[in-house]
N, C-alpha and C positions, 0 to 999 in steps of 0.2 A: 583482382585484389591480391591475390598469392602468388609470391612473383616480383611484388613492390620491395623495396628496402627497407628498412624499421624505420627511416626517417618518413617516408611515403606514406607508410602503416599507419604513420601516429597524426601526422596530418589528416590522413585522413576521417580517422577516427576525430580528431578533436573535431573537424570541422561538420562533421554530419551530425553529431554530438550536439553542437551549439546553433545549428540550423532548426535541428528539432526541438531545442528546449524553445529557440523564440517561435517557431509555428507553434507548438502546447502552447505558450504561453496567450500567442496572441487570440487564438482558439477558445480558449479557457476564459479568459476575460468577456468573450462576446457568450458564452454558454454560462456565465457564473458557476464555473467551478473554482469548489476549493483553491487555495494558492497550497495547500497541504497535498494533495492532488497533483498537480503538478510539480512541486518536486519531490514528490515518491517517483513518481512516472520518470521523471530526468535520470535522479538519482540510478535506479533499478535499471535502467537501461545504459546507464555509462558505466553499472560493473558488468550486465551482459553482455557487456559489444566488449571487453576488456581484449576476449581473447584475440581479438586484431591483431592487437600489438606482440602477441607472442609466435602468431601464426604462421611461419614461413612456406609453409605447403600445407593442403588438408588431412596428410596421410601421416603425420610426423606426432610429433610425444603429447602435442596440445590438442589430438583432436576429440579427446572424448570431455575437456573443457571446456572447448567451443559447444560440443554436444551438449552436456550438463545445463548449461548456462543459458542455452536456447529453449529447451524443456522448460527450466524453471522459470524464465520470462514468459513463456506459453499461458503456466500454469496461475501464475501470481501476479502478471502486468498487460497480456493480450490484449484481453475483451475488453478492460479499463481504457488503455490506448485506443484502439480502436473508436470504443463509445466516445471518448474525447475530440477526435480526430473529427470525428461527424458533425460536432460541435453540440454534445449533449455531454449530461453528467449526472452520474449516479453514485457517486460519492457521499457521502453522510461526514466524512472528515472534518476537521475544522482546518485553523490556520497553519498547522505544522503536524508534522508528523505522526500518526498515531502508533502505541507501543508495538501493532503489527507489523505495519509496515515499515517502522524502525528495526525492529526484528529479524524480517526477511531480505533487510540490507542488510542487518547482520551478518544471516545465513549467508548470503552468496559473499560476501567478503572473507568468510570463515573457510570457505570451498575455496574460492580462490589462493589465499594463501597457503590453504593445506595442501592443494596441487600443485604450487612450486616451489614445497619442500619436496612433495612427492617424487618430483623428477629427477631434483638433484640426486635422492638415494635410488631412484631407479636407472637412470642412465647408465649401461653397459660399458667397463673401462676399453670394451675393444669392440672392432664392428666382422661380423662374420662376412663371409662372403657367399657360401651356401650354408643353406640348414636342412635337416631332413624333413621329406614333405611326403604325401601319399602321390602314387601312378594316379595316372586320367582315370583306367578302371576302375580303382579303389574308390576315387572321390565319388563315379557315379553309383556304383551298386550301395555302397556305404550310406550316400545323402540319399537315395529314392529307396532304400531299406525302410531306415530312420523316419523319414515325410512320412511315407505310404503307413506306417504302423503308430509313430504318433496321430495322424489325422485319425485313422482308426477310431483308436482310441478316447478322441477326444469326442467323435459322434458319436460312438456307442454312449459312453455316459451322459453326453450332453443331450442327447435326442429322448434314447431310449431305458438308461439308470435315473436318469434324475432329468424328468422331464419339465418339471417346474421349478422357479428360484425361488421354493421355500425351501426352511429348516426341513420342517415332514418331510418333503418330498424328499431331499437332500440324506437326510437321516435313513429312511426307508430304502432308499437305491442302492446307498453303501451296505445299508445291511442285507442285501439281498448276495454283494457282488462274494462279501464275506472278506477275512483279511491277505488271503493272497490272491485274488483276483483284484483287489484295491489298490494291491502294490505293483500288479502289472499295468495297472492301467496310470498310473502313476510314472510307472520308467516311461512310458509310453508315452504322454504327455510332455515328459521333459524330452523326447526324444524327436518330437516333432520340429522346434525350433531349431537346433542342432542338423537335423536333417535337411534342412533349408538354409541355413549358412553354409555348410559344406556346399551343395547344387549353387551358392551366389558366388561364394570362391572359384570352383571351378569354371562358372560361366563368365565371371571379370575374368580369369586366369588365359583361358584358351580364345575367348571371342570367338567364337566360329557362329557360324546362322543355325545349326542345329542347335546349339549350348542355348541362343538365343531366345527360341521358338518353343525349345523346356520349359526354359526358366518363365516362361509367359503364361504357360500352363501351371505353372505350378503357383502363381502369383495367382490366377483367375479362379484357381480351384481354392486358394484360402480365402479369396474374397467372396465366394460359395459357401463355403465352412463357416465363415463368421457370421454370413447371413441368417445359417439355417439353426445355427448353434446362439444366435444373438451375443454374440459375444464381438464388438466392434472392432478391439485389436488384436484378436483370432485376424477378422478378414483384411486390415492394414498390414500384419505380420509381414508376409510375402514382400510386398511393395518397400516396405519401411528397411526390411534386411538386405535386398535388393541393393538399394541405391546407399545403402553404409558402404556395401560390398565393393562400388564402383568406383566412390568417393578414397577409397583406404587404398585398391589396386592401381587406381589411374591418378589420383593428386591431381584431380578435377570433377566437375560438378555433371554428373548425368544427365542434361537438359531435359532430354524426352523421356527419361524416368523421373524426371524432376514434376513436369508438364501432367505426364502422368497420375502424380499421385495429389497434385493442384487439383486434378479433374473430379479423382476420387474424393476426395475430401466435399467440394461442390455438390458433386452430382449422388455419389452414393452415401452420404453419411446421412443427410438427413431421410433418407430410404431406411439406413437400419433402426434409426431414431422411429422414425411412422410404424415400421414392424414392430418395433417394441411396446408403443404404447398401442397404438389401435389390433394388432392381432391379440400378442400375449398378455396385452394388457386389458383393453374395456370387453374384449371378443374373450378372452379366457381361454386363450385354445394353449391347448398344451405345444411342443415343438414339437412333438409325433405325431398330435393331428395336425399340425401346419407343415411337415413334409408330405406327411400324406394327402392333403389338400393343398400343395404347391402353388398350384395354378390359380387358385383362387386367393390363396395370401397374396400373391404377386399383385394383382387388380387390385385387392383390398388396399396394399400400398403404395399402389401410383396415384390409385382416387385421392388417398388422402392427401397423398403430397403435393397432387395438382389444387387440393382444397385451399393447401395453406400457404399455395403461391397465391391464389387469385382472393388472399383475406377473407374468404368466405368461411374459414373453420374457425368453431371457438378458441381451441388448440393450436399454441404454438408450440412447432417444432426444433429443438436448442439447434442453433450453427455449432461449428466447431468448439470455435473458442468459448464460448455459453461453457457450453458441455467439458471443455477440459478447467474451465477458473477454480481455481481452489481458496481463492482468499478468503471469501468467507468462509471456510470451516475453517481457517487458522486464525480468524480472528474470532471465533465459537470458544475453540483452544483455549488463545490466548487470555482471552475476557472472563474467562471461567472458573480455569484450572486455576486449584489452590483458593477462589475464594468461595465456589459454592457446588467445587469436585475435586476432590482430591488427587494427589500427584498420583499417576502409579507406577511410577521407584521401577520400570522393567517388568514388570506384570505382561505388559502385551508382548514384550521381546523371546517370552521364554522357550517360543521354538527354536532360536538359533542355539539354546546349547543341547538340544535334544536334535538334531541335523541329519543325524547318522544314523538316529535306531528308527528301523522298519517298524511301522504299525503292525505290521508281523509277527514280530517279536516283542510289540508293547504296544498293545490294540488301548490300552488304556490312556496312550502319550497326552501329556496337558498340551491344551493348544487354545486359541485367544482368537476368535470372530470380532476382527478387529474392527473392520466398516461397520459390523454390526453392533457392536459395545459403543462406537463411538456415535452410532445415531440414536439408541436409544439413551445416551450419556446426553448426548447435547441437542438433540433436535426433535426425538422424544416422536418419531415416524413409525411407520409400518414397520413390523415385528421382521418381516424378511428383506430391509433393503440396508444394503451395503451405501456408506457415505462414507466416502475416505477423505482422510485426516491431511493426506501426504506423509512423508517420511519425517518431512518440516513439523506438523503438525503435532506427530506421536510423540517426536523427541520431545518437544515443550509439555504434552501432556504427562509424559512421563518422570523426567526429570526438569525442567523448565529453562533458564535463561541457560544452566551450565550446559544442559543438552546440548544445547543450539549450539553452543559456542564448539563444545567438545565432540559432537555429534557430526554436523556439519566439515569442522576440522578433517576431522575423521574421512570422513565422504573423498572429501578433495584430497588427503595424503592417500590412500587407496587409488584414486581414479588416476592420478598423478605417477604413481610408482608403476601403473601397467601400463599407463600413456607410451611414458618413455622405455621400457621394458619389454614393449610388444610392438614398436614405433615399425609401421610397413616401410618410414622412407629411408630406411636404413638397410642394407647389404642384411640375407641371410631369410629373404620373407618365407612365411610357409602356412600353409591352412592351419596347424597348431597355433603358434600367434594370431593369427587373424581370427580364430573362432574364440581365443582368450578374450581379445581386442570386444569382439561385438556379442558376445552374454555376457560382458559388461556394460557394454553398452545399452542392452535391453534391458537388463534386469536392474544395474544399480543408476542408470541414466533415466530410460524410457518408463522405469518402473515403480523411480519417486513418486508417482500419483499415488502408488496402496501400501498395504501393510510391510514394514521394514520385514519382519520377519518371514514371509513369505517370498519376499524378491532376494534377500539377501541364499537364504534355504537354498531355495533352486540352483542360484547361482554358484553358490558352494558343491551343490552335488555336481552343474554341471561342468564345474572344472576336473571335477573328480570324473567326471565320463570320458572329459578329452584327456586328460595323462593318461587314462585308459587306453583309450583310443591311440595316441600317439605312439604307448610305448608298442602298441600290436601292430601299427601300419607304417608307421613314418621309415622312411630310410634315405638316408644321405642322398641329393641327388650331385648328379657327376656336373651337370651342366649349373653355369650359376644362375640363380633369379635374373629375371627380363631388371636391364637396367633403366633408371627413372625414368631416365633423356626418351627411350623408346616407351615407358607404359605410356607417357603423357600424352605423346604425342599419335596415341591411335585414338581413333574414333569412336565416341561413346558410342 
């Protein structure tokens, strides 16, 4: 596809475009769904495939558009598609559009344009030909530093500080760790991701079968970590940074990292799903008795999973896209807010202008349990369980249609200005840009599913780590960056 000419591009795109509106349609007819239904689905998928047309390579100023845009289709159109596609429907819609899902064409229409202003004022008047970047040493001591003490980190708390997803527990842990041990374990935490882009950079950078053979481990060993931490995109992290990593160095598609995390998604999601609800869940065992008792969670969770292939369990276990659909909490949102719950005007944002000061230094900082406000606001569940809004979601509940429009905007003039400003297919790459490129990626991309204030926070500290970082390691190198013609043409 990348590679075609804009005239090839747009063919293509109308034409796959207009194949699948008459499949929905003809589908859709024989299933009785909505005609509302079917063109939200049209609709929402001809501004997500938009970035075709702008995408001349994967590695270039449009790629974290395409990124954006596939996410949010994931999250607001998937399992809808898909269910249709089978020739079922669960739709409640009527003839035309309902104010959500007119909404959230809003939203991506609002991203869209906002990221091709974006580019226009990011695009560099001149193109470098080297930039300063870190030695091979630096990248491995630095990234297996970074991993080794965020992963740390993240099991100590999540196993043995705060062994269960309540408030109590949650409450109790922190106060035990006290306020500078909270905020070690916090750099630590932001430090694990970071530590794992570096180890993907280097391993696209050099290709060699040891670089290889790390990076496998250290993929296997997060998909460990999420397991045991129940934290799902702890154990995709690995996998997911991975294959940005190959896609941004090579301006092509990883196949067998691709194949790969097809498999993962298949085979192990609904595994972390079964741990969650039959261990931590009706079993009660805490995550310290379930590392402790390994071997026996392990059984616990293949019984179940084998139960709920062969329809013998009460319990169904969500698939992917179940588990990522967010439409209805934004149509929770939308149906609500303003007539029977009030706007809240920024209420839940108010971590981002507090960013900078250490709990440390203000053990008392205001801060907003967002998934948690929003389920006991609108779904009115269990006192300790997180339902997220999306970013989509908060902005409407907070400010409403202007959000969307100005929020949104927002999204895309940002994603837009580092697209082209950190673009790999340009002369001058360096793990500095490319770690800018993808904790944007994760946080203001992959991170739209939960609280803006949270993903945004991180995000900001962790560019604050890499200027760090940069200004202490990077230095000019003599040789220039591997040119295009050659990264393409090696072998994933």
């Amino acid at each position: 596809m990348f590679g075609l000419s804009t005239s090839q591009r747009a063919g293509l795109y109308i034409i796959g475009n207009l194949l699948l509106l008459v499949l929905m349609a003809l589908i859709g007819a024989q299933a009785n769904a909505p005609s509302g239904q079917v063109i939200y689905l049209f609709l929402i998928l001809a501004v997500c495939t938009s970035p075709i047309l702008l995408m001349e390579n994967l590695n270039g100023a449009y790629v974290l558009l395409g990124l954006f845009l596939a996410v949010y289709f994931t999250f607001f159109a998937a399992q809808e598609l898909v269910t249709l596609l089978r020739g079922e429907s669960t739709s409640l819609d009527g003839e035309f559009l309902s104010a959500t899902e007119g909404g959230l064409l809003l939203g991506a229409v609002c991203t869209l344009a906002g990221y091709l202003i974006g580019v226009k004022l990011g695009t560099p008047a001149s193109v470098e030909s080297t930039a300063k970047d870190w030695s091979r040493g630096m990248l491995l001591v630095v990234g297996v530093a970074l991993w080794l003490l965020g992963a740390a980190a993240t099991l100590y708390v999540q196993v043995w500080v705060v062994p269960e997803k309540t408030n109590a527990a949650t409450a109790r842990g922190l106060a035990s760790m006290g306020a500078g041990m909270t905020f070690l374990v916090m750099l630590g935490a932001l430090a694990e991701p970071l530590g794992i882009l570096i180890l993907a950079y280097a391993y696209a950078r050099f290709r060699t079968v040891s670089w290889l053979l790390f990076i496998i481990v250290v993929v296997v060993s997060q998909v460990i970590l999420g397991f045991v931490c129940d934290i799902k995109s702890l154990g995709m992290l690995g996998g997911i940074l991975v294959i940005l990593a190959k896609i941004l160095m090579d301006n092509k598609l990883p196949k067998a990292w691709l194949l790969a995390g097809v498999v993962f998604i298949a085979l192990m999601f609904p595994l972390f799903q079964a741990y969650r609800s039959e261990v931590t869940g009706e079993r009660g065992m805490t995550r310290t008795q379930a590392v402790e008792n390994i071997g026996k969670v392990i059984d616990i969770v293949l019984a179940s999973r084998q139960q709920d292939d062969d329809d013998s369990s009460r319990h169904h276990t969500l698939t992917f896209l179940e588990r990522a659909s967010l439409k209805g909490n934004v149509e929770r949102a939308v149906e609500r807010t303003g007539v029977d719950t009030p706007f809240q005007e920024g209420r839940t944002l108010v971590a981002l202008a507090t960013a900078f000061i250490p709990r440390l230094l203000w053990p008392d900082k205001p801060d907003v349990a967002v998934g948690q406000e929003f389920n006991h606001t609108f779904i009115h569940g269990e006192a300790d369980t997180y339902i997220s809004p999306s970013h989509f979601g908060e902005l409407y509940w907070n400010f409403g249609w202007p959000g969307i429009i100005f929020g949104m905007g927002f999204i895309g003039l940002l994603l837009g200005f580092i697209g082209a400003r950190c673009s790999m297919s340009r002369g001058g790459r360096s793990v500095t840009r490319f770690l800018i490129l993808l904790v944007t990626a994760k946080y203001v991309c992959l991170g739209f599913e939960g609280s803006i204030a949270i993903a945004y926070v991180t995000w900001m500290r962790s560019l604050l780590a890499i200027g760090i970082l940069h200004l202490m390691l990077a230095r000019r190198r003599e040789e220039p960056s591997i040119p295009m013609a050659f990264a393409t043409a090696q072998p994933g």
